[in-house]
Backbone as XML, in Angstrom:
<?xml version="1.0"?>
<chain id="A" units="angstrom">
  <residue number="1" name="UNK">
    <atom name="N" x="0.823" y="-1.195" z="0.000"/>
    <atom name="CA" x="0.000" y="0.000" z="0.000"/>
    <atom name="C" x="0.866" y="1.259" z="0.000"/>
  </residue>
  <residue number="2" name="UNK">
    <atom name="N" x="1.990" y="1.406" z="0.661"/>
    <atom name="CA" x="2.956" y="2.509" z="0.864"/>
    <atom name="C" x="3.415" y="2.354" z="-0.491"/>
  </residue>
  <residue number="3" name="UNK">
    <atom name="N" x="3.954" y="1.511" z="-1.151"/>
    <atom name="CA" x="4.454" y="1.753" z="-2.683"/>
    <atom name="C" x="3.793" y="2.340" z="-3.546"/>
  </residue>
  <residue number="4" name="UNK">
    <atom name="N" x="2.466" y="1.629" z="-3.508"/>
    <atom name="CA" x="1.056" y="2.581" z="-4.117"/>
    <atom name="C" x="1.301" y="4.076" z="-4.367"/>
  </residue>
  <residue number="5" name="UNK">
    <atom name="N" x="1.276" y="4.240" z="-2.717"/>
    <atom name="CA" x="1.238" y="5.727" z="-2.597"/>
    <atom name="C" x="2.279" y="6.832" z="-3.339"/>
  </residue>
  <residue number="6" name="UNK">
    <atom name="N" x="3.551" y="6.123" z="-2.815"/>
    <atom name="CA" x="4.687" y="6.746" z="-3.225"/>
    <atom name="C" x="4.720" y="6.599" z="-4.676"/>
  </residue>
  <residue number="7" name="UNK">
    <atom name="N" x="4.451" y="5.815" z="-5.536"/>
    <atom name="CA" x="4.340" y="5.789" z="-7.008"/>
    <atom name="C" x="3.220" y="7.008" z="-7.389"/>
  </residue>
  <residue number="8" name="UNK">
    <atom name="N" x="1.945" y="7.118" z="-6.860"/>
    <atom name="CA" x="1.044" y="7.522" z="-6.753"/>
    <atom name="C" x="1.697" y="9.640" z="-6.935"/>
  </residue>
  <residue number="9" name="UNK">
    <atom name="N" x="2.825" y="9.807" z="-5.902"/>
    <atom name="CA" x="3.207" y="10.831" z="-5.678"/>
    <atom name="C" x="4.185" y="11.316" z="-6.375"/>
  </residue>
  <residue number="10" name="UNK">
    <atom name="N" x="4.972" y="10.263" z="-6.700"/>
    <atom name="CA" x="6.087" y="10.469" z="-7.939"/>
    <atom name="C" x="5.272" y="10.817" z="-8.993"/>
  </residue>
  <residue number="11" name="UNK">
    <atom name="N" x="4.007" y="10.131" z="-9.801"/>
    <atom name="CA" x="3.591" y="10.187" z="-10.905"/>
    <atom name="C" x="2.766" y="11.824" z="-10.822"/>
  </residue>
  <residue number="12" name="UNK">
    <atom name="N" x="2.511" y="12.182" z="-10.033"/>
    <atom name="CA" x="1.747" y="13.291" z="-9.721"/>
    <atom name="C" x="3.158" y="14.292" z="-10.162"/>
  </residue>
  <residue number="13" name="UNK">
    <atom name="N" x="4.263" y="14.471" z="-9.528"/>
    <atom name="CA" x="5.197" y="14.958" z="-9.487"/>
    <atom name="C" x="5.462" y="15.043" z="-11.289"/>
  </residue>
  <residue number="14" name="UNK">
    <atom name="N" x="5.563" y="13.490" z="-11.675"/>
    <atom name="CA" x="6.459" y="13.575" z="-12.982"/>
    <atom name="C" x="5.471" y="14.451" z="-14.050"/>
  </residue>
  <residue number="15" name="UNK">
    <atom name="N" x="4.159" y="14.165" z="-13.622"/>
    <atom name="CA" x="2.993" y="15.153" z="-14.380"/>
    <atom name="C" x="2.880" y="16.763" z="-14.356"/>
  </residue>
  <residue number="16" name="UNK">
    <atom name="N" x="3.016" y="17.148" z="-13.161"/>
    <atom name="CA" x="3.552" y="18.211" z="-13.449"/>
    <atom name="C" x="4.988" y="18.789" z="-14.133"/>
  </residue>
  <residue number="17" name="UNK">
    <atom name="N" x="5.678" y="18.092" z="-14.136"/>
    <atom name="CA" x="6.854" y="18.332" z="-15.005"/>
    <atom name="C" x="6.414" y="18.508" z="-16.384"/>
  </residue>
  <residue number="18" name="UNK">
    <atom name="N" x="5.830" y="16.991" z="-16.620"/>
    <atom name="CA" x="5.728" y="16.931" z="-18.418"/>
    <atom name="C" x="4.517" y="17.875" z="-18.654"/>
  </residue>
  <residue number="19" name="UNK">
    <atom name="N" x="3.745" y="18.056" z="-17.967"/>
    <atom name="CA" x="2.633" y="19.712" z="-18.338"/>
    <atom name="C" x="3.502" y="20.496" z="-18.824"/>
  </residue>
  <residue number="20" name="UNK">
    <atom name="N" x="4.198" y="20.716" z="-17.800"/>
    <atom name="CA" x="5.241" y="22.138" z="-18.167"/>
    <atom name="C" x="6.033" y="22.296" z="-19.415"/>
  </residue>
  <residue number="21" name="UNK">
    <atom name="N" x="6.772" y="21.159" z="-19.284"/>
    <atom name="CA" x="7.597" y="20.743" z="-20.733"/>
    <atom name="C" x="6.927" y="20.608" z="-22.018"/>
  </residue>
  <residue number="22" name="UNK">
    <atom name="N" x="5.877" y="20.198" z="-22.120"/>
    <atom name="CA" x="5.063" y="19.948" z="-22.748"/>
    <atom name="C" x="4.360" y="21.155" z="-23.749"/>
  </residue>
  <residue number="23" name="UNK">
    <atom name="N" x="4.532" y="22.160" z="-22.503"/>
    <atom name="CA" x="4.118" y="23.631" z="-23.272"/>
    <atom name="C" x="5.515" y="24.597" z="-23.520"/>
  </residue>
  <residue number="24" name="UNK">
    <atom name="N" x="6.405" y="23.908" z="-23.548"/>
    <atom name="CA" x="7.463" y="24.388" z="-23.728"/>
    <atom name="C" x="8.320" y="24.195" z="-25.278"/>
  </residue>
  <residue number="25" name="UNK">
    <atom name="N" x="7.902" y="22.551" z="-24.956"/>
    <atom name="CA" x="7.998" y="22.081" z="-26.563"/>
    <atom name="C" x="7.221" y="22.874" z="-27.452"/>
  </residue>
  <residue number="26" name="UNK">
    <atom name="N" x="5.619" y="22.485" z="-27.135"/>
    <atom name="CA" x="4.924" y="23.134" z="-28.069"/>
    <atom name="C" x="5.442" y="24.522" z="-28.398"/>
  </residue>
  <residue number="27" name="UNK">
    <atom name="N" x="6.138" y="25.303" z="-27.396"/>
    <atom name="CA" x="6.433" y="26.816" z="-28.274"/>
    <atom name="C" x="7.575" y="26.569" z="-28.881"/>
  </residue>
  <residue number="28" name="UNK">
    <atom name="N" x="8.186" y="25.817" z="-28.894"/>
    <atom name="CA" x="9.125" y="25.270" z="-29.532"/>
    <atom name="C" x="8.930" y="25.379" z="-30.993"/>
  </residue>
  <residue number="29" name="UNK">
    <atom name="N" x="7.674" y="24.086" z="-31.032"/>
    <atom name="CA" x="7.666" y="24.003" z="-32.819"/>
    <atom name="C" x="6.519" y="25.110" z="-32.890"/>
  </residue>
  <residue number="30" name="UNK">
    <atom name="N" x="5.924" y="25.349" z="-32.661"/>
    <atom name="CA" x="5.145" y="26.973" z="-33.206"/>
    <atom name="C" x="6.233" y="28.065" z="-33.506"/>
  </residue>
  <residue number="31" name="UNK">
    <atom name="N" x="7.778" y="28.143" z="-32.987"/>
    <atom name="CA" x="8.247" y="29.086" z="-33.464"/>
    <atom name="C" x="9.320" y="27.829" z="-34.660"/>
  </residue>
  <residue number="32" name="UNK">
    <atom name="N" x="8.740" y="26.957" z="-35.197"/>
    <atom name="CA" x="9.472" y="26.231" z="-36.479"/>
    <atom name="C" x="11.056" y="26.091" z="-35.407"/>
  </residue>
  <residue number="33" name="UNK">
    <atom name="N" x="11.481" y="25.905" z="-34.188"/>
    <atom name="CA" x="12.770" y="25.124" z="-33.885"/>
    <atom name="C" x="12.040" y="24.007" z="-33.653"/>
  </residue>
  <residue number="34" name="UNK">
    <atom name="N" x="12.462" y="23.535" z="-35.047"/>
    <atom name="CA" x="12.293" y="21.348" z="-35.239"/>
    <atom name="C" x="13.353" y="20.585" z="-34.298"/>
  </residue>
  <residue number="35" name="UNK">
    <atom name="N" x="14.304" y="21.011" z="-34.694"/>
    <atom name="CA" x="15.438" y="20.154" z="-33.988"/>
    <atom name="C" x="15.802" y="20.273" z="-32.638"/>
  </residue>
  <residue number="36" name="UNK">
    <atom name="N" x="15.253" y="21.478" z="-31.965"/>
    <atom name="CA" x="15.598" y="21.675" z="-30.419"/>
    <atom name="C" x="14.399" y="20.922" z="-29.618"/>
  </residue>
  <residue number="37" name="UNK">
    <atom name="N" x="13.308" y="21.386" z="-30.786"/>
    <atom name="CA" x="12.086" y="20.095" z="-30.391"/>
    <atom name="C" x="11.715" y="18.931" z="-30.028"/>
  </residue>
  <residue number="38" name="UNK">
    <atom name="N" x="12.466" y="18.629" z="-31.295"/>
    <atom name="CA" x="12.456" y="16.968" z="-31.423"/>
    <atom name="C" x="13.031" y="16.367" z="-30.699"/>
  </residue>
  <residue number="39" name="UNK">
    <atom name="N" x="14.593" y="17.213" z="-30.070"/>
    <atom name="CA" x="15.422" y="16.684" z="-29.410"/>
    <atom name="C" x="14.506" y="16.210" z="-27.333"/>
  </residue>
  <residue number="40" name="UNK">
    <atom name="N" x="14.136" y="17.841" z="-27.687"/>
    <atom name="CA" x="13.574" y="17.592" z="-26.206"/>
    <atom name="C" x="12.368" y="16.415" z="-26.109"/>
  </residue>
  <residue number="41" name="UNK">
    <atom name="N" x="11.713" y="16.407" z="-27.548"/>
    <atom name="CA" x="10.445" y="15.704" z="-27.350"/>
    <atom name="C" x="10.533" y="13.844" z="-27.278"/>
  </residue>
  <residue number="42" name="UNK">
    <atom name="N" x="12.003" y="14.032" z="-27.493"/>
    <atom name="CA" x="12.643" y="12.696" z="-27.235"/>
    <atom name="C" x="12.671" y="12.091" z="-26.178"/>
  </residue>
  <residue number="43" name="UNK">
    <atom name="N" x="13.131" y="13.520" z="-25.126"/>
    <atom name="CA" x="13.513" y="12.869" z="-23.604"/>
    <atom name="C" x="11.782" y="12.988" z="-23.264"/>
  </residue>
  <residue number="44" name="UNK">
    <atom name="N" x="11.338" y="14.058" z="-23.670"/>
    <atom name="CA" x="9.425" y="14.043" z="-22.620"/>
    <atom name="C" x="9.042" y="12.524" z="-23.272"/>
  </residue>
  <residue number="45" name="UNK">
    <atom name="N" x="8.696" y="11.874" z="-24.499"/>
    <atom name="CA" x="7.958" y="10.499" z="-24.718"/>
    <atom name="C" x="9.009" y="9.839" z="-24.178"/>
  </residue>
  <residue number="46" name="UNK">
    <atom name="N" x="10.039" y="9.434" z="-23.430"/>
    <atom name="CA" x="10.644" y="8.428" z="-22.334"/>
    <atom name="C" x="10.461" y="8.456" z="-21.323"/>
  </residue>
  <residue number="47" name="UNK">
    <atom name="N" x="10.315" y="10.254" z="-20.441"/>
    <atom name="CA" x="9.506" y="9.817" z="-19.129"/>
    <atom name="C" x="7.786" y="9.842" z="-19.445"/>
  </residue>
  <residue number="48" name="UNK">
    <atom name="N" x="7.263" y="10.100" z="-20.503"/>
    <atom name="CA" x="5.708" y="9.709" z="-20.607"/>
    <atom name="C" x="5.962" y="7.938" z="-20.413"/>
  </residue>
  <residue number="49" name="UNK">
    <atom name="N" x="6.841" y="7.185" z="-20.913"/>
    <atom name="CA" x="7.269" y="5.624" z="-20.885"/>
    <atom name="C" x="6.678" y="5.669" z="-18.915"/>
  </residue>
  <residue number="50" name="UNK">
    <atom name="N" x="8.117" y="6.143" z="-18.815"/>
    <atom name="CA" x="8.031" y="6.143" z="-17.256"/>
    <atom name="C" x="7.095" y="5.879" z="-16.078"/>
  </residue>
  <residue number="51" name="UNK">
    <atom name="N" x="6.282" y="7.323" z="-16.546"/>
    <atom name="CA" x="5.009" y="7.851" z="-16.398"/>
    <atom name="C" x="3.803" y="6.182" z="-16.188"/>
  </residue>
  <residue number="52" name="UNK">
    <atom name="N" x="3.771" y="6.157" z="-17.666"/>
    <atom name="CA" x="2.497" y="5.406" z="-17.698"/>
    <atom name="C" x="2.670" y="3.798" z="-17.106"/>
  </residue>
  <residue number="53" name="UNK">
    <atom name="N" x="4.178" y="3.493" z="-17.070"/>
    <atom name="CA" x="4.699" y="2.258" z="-16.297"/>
    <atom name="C" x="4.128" y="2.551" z="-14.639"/>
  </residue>
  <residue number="54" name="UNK">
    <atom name="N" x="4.454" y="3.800" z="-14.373"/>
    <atom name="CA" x="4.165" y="3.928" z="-12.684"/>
    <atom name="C" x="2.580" y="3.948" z="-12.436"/>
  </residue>
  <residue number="55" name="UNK">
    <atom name="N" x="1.962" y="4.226" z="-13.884"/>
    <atom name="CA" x="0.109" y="4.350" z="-13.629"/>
    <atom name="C" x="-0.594" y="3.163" z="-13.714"/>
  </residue>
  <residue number="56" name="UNK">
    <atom name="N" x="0.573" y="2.370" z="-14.506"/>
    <atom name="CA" x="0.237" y="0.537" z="-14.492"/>
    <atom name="C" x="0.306" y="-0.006" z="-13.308"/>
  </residue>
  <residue number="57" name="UNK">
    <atom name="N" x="0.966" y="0.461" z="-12.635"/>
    <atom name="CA" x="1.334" y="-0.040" z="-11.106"/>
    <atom name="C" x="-0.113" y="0.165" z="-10.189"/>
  </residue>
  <residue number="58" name="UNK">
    <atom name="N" x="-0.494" y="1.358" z="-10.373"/>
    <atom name="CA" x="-1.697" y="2.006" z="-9.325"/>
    <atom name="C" x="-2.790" y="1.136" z="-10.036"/>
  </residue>
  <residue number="59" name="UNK">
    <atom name="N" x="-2.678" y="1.327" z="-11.452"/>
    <atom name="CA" x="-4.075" y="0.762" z="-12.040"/>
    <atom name="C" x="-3.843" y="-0.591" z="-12.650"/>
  </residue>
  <residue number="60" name="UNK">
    <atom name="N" x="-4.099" y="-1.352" z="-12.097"/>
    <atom name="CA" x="-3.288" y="-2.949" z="-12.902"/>
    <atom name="C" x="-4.131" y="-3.467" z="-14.006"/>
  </residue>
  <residue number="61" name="UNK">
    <atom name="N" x="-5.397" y="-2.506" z="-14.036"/>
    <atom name="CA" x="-6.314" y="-3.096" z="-14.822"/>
    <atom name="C" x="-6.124" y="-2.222" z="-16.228"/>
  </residue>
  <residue number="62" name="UNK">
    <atom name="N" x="-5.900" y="-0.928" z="-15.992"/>
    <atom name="CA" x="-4.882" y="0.089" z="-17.305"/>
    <atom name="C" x="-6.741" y="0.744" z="-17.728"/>
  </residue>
  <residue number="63" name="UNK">
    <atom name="N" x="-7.781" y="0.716" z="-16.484"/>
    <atom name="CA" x="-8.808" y="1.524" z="-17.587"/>
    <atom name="C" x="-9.263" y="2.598" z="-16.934"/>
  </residue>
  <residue number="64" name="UNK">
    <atom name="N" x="-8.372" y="3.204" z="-15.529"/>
    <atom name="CA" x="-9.413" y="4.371" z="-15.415"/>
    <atom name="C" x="-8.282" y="5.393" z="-15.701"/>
  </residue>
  <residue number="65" name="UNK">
    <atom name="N" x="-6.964" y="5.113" z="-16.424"/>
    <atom name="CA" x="-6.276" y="6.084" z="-17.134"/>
    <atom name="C" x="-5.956" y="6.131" z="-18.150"/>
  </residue>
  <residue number="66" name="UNK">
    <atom name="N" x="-6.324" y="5.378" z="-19.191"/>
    <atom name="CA" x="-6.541" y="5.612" z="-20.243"/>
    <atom name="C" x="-5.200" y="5.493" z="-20.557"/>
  </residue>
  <residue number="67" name="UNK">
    <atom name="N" x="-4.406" y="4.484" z="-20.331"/>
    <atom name="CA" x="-2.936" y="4.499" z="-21.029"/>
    <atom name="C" x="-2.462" y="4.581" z="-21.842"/>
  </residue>
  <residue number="68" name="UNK">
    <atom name="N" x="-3.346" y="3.702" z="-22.506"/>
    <atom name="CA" x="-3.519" y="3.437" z="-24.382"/>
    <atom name="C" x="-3.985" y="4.586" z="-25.287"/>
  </residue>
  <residue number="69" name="UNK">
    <atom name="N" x="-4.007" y="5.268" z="-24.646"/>
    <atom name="CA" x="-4.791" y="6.327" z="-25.395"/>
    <atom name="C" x="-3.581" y="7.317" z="-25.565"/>
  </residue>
  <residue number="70" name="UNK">
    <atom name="N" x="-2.602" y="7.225" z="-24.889"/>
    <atom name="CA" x="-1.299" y="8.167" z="-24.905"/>
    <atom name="C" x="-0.439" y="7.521" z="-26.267"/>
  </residue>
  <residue number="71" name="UNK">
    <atom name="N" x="-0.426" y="6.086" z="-26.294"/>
    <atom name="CA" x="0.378" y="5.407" z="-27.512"/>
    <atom name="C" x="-0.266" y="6.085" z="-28.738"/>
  </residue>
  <residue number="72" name="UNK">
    <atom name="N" x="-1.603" y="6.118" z="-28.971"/>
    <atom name="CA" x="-1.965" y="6.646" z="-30.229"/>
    <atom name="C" x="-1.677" y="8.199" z="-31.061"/>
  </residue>
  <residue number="73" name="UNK">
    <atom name="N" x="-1.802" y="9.404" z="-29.491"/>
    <atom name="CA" x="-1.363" y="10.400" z="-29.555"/>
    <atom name="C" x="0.664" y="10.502" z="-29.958"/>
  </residue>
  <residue number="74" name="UNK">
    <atom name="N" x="0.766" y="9.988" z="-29.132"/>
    <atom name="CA" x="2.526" y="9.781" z="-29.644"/>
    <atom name="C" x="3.362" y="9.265" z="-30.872"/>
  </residue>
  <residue number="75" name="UNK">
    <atom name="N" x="2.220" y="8.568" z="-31.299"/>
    <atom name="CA" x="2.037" y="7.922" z="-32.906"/>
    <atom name="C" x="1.809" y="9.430" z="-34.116"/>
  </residue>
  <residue number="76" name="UNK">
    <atom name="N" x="0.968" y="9.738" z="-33.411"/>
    <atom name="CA" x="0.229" y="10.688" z="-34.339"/>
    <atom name="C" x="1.554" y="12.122" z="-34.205"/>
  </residue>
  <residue number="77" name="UNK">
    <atom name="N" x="2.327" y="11.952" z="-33.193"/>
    <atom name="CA" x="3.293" y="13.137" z="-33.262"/>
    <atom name="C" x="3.891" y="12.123" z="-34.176"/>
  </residue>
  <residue number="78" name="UNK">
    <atom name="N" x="4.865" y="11.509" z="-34.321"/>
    <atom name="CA" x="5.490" y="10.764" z="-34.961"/>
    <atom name="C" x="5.281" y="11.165" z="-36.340"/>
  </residue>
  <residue number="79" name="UNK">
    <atom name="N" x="3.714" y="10.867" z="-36.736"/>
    <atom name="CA" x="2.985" y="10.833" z="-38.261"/>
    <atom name="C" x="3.574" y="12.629" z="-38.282"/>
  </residue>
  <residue number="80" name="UNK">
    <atom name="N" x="3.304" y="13.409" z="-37.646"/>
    <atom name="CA" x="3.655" y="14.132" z="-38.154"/>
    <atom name="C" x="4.594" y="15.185" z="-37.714"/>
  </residue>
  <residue number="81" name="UNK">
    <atom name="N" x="5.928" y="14.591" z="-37.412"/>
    <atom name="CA" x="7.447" y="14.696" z="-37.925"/>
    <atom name="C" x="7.666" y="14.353" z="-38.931"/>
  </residue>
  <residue number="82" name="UNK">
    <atom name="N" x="7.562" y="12.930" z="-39.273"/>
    <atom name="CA" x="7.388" y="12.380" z="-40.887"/>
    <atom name="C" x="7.112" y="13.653" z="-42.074"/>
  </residue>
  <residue number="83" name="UNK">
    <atom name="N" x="5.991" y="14.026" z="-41.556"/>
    <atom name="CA" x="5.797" y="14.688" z="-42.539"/>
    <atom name="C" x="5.926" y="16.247" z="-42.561"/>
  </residue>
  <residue number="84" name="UNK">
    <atom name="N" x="7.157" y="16.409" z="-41.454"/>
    <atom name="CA" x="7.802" y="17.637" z="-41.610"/>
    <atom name="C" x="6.449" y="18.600" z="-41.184"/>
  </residue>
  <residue number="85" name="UNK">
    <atom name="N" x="5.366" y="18.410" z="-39.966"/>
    <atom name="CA" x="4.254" y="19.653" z="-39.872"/>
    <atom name="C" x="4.392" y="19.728" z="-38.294"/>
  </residue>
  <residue number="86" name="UNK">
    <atom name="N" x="5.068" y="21.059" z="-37.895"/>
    <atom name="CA" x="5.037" y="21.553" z="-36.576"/>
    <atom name="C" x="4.286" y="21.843" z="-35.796"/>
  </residue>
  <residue number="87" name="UNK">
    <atom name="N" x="3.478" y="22.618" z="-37.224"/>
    <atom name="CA" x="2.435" y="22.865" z="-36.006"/>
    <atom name="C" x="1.395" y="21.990" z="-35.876"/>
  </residue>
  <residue number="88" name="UNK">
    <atom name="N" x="1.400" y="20.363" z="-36.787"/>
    <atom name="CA" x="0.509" y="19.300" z="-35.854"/>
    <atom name="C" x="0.969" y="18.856" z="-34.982"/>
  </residue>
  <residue number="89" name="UNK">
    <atom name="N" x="2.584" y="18.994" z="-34.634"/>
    <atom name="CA" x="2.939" y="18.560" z="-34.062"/>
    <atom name="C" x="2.345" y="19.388" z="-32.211"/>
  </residue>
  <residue number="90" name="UNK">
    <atom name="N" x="2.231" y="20.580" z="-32.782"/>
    <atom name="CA" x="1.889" y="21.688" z="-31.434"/>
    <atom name="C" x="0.675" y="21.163" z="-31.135"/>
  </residue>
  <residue number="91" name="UNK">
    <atom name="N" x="-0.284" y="21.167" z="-32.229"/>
    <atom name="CA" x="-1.893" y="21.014" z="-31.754"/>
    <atom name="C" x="-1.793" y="19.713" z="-31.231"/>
  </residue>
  <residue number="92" name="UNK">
    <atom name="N" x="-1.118" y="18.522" z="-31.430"/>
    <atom name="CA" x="-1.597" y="17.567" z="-30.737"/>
    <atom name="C" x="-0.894" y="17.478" z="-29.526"/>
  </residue>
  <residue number="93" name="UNK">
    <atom name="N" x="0.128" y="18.623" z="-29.028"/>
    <atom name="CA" x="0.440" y="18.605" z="-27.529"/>
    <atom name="C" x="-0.368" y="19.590" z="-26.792"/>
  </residue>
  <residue number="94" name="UNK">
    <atom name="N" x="-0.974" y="20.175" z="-27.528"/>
    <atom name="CA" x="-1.613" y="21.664" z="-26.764"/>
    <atom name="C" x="-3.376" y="20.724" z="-26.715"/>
  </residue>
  <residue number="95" name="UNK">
    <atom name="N" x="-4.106" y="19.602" z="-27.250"/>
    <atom name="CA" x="-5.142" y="19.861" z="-27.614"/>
    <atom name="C" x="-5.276" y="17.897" z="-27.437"/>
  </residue>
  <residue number="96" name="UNK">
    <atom name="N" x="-4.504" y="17.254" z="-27.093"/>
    <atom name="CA" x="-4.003" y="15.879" z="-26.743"/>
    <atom name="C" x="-3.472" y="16.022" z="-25.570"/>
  </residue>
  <residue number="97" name="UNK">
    <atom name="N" x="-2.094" y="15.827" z="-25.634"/>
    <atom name="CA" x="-1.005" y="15.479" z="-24.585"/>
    <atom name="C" x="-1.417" y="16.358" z="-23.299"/>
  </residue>
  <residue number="98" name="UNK">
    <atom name="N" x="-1.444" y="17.680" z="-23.334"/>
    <atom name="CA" x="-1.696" y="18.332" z="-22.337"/>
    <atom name="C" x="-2.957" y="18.342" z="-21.442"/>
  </residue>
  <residue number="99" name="UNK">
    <atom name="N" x="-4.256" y="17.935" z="-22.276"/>
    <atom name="CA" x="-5.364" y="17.785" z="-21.554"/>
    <atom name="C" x="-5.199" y="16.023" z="-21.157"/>
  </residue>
  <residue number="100" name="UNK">
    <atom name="N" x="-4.747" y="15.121" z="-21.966"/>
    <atom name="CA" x="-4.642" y="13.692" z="-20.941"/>
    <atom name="C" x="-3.917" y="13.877" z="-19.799"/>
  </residue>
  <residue number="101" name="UNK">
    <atom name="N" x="-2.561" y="14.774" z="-19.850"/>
    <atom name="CA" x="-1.667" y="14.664" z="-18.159"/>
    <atom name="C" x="-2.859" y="15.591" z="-17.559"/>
  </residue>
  <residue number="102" name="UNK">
    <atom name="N" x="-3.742" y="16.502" z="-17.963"/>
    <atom name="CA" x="-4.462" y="17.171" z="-16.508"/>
    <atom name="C" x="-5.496" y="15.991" z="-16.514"/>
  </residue>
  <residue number="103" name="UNK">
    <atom name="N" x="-5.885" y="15.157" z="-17.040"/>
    <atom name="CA" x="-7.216" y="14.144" z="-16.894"/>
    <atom name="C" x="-6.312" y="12.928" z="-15.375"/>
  </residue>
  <residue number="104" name="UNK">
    <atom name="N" x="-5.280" y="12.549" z="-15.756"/>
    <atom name="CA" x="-4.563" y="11.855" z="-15.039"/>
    <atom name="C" x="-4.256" y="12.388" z="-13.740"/>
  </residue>
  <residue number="105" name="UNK">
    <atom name="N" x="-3.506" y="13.599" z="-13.834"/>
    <atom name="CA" x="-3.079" y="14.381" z="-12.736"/>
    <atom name="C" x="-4.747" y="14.917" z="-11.364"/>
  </residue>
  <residue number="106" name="UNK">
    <atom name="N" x="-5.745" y="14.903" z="-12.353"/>
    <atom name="CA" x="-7.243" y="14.640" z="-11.467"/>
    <atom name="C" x="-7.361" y="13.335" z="-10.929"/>
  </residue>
  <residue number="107" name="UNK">
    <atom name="N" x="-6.714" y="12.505" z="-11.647"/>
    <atom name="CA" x="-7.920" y="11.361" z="-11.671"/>
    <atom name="C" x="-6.626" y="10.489" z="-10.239"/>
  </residue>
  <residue number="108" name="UNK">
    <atom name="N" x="-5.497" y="11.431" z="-9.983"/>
    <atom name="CA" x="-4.665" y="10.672" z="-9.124"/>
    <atom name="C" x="-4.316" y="11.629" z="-7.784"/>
  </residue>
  <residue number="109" name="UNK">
    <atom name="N" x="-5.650" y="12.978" z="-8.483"/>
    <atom name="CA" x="-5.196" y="13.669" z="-6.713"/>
    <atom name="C" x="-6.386" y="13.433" z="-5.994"/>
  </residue>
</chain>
């Protein structure tokens, strides 16, 4: 139960981080820096890894956070790096990514 918790408090913690970062990136590629972007948006989808490993822990069943639902969004940044578009890359952190960590960051205070 104490591990619970403490995972519980880390993940709260790491969520507010990646909020932050998150809107940091996004001004990132809205001002077209791809590569300072990409670079950072490298390290944020490894602790989102992190992240959703520690929400597997609390939720073993993976459905009242919607875990899976982060793989598709992270896909869809992916789709579009590929295709060289920043600013889908912004809308789906400003209008995706950012409203799932506040859905999570509720759903774990």
């Amino acid at each position: 139960m104490e591990d619970v918790l403490e995972v519980r408090k880390t993940a709260l913690e790491l969520i507010n981080n990646l909020e932050s970062r998150s809107k940091s990136i996004n001004k990132l590629f809205l001002k077209n820096e791809i590569e300072e972007g990409t670079n950072r948006l490298l390290i944020f989808t490894e602790d989102i890894v992190v992240l959703t490993e520690g929400l597997s822990v609390i939720d073993s069943e993976q459905t009242t956070y919607r875990i899976s639902e982060i793989n598709q969004k992270l896909n869809d940044i992916l789709g579009a790096l590929e295709m060289n578009d920043p600013l889908y890359v912004s809308e789906i952190l400003e209008q995706e990514i950012i409203p799932l960590l506040i859905y999570w960051k509720e759903k774990l205070s």
